[in-house]
C-alpha positions in Angstrom: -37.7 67.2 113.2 -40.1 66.3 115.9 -43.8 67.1 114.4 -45.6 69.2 116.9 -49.0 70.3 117.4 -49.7 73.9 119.4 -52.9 74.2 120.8 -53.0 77.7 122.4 -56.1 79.9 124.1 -57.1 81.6 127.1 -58.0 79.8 130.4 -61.5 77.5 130.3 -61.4 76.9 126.4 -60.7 73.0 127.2 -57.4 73.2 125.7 -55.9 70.1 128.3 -58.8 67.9 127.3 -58.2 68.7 123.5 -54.3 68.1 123.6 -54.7 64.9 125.9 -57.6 63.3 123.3 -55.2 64.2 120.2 -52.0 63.1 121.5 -54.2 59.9 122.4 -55.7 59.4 119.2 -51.8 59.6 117.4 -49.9 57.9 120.0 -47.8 61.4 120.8 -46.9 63.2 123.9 -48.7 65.7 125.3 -47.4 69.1 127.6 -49.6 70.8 129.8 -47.5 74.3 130.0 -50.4 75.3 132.1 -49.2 73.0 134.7 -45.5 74.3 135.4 -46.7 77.7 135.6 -49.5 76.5 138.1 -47.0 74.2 140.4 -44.7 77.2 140.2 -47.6 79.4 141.8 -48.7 76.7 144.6 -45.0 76.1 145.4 -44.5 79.7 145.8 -48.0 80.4 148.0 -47.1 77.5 150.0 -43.2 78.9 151.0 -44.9 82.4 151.5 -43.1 84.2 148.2 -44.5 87.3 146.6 -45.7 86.4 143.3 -44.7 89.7 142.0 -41.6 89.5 142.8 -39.5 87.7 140.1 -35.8 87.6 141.6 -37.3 85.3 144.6 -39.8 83.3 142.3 -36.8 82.6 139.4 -34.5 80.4 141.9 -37.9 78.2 142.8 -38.1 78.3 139.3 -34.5 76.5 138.7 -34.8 73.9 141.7 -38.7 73.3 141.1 -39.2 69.8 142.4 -41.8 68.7 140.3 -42.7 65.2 138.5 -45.1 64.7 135.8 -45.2 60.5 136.0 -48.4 58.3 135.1 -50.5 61.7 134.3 -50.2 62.9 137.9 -47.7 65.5 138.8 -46.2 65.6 141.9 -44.8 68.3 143.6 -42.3 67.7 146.6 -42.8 63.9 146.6 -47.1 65.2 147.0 -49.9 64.7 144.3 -50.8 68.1 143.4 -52.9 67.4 140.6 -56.1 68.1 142.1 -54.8 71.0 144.3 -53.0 73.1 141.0 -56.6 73.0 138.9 -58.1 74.8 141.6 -59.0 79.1 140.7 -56.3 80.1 143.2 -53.7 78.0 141.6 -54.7 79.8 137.8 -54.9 83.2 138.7 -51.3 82.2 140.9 -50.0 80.7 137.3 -51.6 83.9 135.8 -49.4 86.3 138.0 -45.9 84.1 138.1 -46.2 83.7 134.4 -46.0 87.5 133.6 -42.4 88.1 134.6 -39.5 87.4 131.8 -37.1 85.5 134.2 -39.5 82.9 135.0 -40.5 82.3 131.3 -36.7 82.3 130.4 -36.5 79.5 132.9 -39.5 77.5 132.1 -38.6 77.5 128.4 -36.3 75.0 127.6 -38.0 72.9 130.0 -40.9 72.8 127.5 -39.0 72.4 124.5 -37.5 69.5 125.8 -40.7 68.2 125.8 -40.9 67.7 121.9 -39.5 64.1 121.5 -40.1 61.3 118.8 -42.7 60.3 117.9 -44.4 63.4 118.3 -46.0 66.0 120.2 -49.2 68.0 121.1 -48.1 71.2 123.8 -51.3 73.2 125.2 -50.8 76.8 126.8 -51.4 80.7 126.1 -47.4 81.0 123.7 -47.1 77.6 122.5 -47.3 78.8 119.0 -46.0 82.3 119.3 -43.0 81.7 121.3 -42.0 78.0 122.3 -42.8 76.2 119.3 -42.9 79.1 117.0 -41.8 76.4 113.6 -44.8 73.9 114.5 -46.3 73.1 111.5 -49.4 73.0 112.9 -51.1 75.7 115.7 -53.9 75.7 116.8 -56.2 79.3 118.9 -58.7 77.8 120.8 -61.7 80.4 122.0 -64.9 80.5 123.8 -66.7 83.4 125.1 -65.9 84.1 129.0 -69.3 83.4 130.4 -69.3 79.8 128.4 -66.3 79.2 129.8 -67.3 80.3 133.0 -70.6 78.3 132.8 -68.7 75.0 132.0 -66.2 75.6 134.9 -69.3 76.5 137.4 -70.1 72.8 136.4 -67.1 71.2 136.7 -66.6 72.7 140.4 -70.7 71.5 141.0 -70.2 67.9 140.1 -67.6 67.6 142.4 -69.4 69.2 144.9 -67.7 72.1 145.6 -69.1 75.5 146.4 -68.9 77.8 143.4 -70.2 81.4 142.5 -70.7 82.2 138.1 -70.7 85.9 138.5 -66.8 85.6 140.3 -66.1 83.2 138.1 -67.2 85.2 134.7 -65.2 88.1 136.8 -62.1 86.3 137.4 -62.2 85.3 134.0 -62.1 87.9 132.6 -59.5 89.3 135.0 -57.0 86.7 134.5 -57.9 87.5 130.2 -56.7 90.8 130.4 -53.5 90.5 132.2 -52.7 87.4 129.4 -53.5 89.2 126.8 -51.7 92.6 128.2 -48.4 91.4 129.9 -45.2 92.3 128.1 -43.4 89.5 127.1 -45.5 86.5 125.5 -48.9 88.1 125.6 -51.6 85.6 125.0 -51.8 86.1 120.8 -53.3 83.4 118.3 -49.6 83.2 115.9 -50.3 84.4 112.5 -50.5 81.4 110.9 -52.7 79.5 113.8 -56.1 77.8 112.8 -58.8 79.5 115.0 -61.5 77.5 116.8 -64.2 79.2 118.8 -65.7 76.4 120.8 -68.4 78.5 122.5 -71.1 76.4 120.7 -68.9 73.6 120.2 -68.7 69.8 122.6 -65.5 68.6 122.6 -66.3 66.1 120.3 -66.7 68.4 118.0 -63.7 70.5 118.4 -61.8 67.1 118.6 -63.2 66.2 115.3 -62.6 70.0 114.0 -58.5 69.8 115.3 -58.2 66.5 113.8 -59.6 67.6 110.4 -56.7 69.7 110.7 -53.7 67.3 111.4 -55.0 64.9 108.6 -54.2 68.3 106.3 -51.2 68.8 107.8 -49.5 65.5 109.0 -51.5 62.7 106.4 -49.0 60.0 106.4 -48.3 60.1 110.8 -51.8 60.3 111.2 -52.9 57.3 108.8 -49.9 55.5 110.3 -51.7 55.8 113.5 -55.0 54.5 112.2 
């Protein structure tokens, strides 16, 4: 079997960053479920589809003409990789994400994704539903306003315009309707390894998650050395 590392948690908690350093540091692949969810959403806004209304978002779902190549992902033959991390996009992902048909769709597209010689799959049901046998899962947490603070930031340095208090409130908005939807609410899995990074750098999560797939995977991770 593929190993596979499940790094799940609400939006903000840095869980792209995390998967990305790990799967660098052991030479694995890395998914970004985040991102399917958030194409689907742009796709959708941009051809003027209800994103509550599943039996017109599932048929985008099947012909979604997306490309994940060189770390860039590219959504009809345009890089999108700026334009999906906008809010807008997440709260989109957020509302597409909620109905069964697309997540039937969407599924094997991820599991797919786990491939020789390894691989590291961030999202909100990594761990609970897609990868439910990885050996290793990880629930990544921060309170809402640290994770609002550190996007406020993020949106700053690049010089865009950026309100906290919406932020913490959007937040929080988009954390209740993961946690709450019906089918694969955001849940740590029972046997998932909890990290709350709200006084944590990434660095130090980094070296926390690693700590953990030394435990679990000795031999792959020594091999990578």
């Amino acid at each position: 079997m593929t190993p596979i590392v499940t790094i799940d948690g609400p939006s903000g908690t840095g869980k792209g960053t995390l998967a990305t350093l790990v799967a660098q540091r052991l030479g694995w692949h890395a998914l970004d479920s985040g991102a399917l969810y958030r194409v689907l959403g742009l796709a959708a806004r941009r051809r003027g589809l209800a994103l509550d209304d599943p039996e017109a978002l599932r048929p985008l779902a099947e012909a979604l003409p997306v490309d994940f190549a060189s770390g860039r992902v590219i959504l009809d033959g345009e890089d999108v990789s700026e334009a999906i991390r906008a809010e807008e996009a997440g709260m989109a992902a957020s509302q597409v994400a909620a109905h069964p048909a697309v997540r039937d769709v969407l599924l094997d597209w991820q599991r797919r994704a786990a491939r020789p010689p390894g691989l590291v799959a961030d999202g909100r049901d990594m761990g609970t539903v897609v990868f439910p046998r990885a050996p290793l899962k990880i629930f990544l947490d921060a309170s809402p306003e640290i994770r609002a603070e550190r996007r406020y930031k993020q949106l700053k340095e690049k010089g865009l315009s950026a309100n906290l208090p919406k932020l913490i409130a959007d937040i929080r908005e988009r954390d209740m309707r993961d946690r709450t939807r019906p089918v694969a609410p955001l849940r740590a899995a029972e046997d998932a390894v909890l990290v709350d990074s709200t006084q944590m750098s990434i660095a130090e999560v980094f070296d926390r998650v690693l700590e953990e797939v030394r435990r679990v995977f000795p031999e792959l991770v020594a091999r990578s050395s």
